[in-house]
N, C-alpha and C positions, 0 to 999 in steps of 0.2 A: 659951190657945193663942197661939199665934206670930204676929204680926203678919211676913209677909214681903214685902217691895218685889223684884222682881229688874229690871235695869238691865240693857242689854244697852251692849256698847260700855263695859263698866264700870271696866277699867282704864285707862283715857283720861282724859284733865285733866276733861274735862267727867263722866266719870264716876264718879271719885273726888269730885272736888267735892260730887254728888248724895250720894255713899255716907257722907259727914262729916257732913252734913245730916241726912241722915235716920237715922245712927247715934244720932245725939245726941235724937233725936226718939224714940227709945228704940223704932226699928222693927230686924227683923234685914236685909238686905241680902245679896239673892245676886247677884255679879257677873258676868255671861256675858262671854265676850270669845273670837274665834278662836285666840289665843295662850295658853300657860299662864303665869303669876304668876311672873317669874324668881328662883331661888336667889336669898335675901335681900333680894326687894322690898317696902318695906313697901307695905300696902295696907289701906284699908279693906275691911270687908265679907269675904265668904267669894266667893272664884271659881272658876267650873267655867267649863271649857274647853268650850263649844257653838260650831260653824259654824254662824249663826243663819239661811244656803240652805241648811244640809243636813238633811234630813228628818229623818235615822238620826239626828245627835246629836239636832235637838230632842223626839224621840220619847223618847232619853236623859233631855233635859232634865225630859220631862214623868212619866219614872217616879221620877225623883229628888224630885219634890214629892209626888207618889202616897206617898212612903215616910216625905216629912219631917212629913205631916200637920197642915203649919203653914196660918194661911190665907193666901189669895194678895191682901196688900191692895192691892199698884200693880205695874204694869206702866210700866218708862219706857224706850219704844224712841228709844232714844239712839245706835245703832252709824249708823255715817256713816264712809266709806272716799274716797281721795283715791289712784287704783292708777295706775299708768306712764301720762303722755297726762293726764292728768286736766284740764291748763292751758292743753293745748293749741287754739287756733283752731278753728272750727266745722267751717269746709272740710277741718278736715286732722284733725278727732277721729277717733281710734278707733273702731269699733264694738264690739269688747269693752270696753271703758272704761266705752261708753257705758252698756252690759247691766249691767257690773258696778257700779255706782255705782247704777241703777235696781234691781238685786236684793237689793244690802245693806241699803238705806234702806224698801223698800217689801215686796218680797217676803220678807226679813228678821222686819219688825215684822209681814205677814201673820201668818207661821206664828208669831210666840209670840205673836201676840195670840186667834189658835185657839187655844192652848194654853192659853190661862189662861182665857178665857170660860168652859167648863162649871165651874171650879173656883169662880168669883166668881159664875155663877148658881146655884150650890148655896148657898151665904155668902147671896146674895141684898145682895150691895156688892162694889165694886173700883173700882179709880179707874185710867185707864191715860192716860199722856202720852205725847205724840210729840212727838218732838225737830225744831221745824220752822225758817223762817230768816226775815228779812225780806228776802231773793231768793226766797221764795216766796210773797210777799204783792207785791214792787212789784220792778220790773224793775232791773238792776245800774247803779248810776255809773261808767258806764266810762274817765270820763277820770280817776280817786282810782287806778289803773293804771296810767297812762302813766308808762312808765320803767320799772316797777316788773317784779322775775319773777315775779307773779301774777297771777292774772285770777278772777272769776267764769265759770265753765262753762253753758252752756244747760242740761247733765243735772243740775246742780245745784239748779238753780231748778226744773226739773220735777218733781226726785224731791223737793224739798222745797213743792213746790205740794201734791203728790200727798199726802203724809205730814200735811198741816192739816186735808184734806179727808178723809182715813179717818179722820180723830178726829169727824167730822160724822155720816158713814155709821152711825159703831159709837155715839158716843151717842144716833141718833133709833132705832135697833136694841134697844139693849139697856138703853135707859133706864127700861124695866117691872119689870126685874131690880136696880134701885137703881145699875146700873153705871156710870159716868162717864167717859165720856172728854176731853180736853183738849187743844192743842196749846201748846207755848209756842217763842215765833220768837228768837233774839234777834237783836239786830246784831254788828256787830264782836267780836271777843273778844281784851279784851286779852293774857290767860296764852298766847295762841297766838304774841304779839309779841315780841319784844325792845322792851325797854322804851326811849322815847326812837327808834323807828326812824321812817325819814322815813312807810314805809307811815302808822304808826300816829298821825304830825303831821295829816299832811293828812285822814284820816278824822276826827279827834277835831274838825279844824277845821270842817268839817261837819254836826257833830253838834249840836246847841240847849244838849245840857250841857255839852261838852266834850270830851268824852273818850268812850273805848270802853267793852263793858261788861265784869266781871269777873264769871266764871266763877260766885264765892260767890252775885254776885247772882240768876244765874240759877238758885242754886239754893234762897233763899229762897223764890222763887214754885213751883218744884217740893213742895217743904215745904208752904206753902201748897195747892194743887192736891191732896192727898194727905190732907191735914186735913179736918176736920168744919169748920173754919169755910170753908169751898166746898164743902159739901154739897148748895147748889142752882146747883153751876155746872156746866156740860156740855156738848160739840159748840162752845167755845169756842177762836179762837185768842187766845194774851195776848203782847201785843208787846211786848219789852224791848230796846228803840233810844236810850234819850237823844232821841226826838224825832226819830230821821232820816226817818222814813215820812211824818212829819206836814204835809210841804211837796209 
């Protein structure tokens, strides 16, 4: 039988990245994403088009595994959105901004991670990750911004509080059922940079090892999390900073 991973957020740097990894790891990979795979882009993995807030696709999503009879061996809620306002100031956020950036990240990874639970307590294993930050572990540096047109957003840091902590809820849950879940946070990302930008100076200089983390690395420990050698890890979040949280 099929070993399958589905990725949400899957055509994204961070989730292609996962989808190379765990290709090679000899698992199949289904990539969800609100967009469909444009005319001649390559991509890892197989993509279907799910709004991961809309009921009706993921009810789609979940007759589509109904049909492919593969099992359902991880779950990595990875979709993360950044919508008009997102950078903007507290006093002056949006409140659909706010909703929306709380719905993709939380209410999102809810409903597929309903979705695949009865399938992984049948299996009787599943391993699911959530994609969390280290703004959801320790509060933002706000002066590595100044000058800068970015910022860390307060909905940011909640929806990725929130997202460490469902991985808590769903492993003391469903860990009778062999299921596991995990968070993994990281810090900066460099493939998000322009290489050599000042942002990317002054973070690196910050950091115990130097530098930002790449994409591949995080998805080594996805790899990892996903394998039998963490078969007794669970309700875990795993920080991958260079050491920034450590101070």
């Amino acid at each position: 039988m099929k070993k399958l991973v589905i990725i949400s957020g899957g055509l994204g740097v961070m989730g292609q990245s996962f989808a190379g990894a765990l290709t090679e790891d000899g698992y199949d990979v289904l990539l969800l994403d609100v967009r469909e795979a444009a005319a001649g882009e390559s991509i890892i993995g197989e993509s279907f088009r799910c709004d991961i807030n809309n009921e009706k696709d993921v009810e789609k999503l979940n007759d589509y595994l109904i049909r492919s009879k593969a099992e359902i061996h991880g779950l990595i809620n990875n979709a993360s959105c950044q919508p008009k306002g997102f950078t903007k100031e507290l006093e002056d956020y949006p409140v659909d901004t706010f909703r929306q950036v709380l719905e993709v990240n939380l209410v999102g990874s809810f409903l597929l991670t309903k979705t695949v639970i009865p399938f992984m307590q049948r299996q009787k294993s599943g391993s699911i990750i959530n994609i969390g930050s280290i703004q959801g572990v320790v509060a933002p540096t706000f002066e590595i911004y100044d000058g800068m047109n970015i910022t860390s957003p307060l909905v940011y840091s909640v929806a990725k509080a929130g997202i460490i902590h469902f991985c808590k809820w769903v492993a003391a849950r469903y860990g009778q059922w062999n299921i596991r879940c995990n968070a993994v946070s990281p810090g900066g990302l460099a493939d998000s940079q322009r290489s050599g930008s000042d942002f990317e100076k002054i973070y690196s200089s910050k950091t115990p090892l130097g530098r930002m983390v790449k994409s591949g690395e995080v998805a080594e420990v996805i790899s990892f999390l996903l394998s039998d050698k963490s078969r007794y890890i669970t309700g875990q979040n795993i920080i991958i900073d260079g050491g920034w949280t450590i101070h």
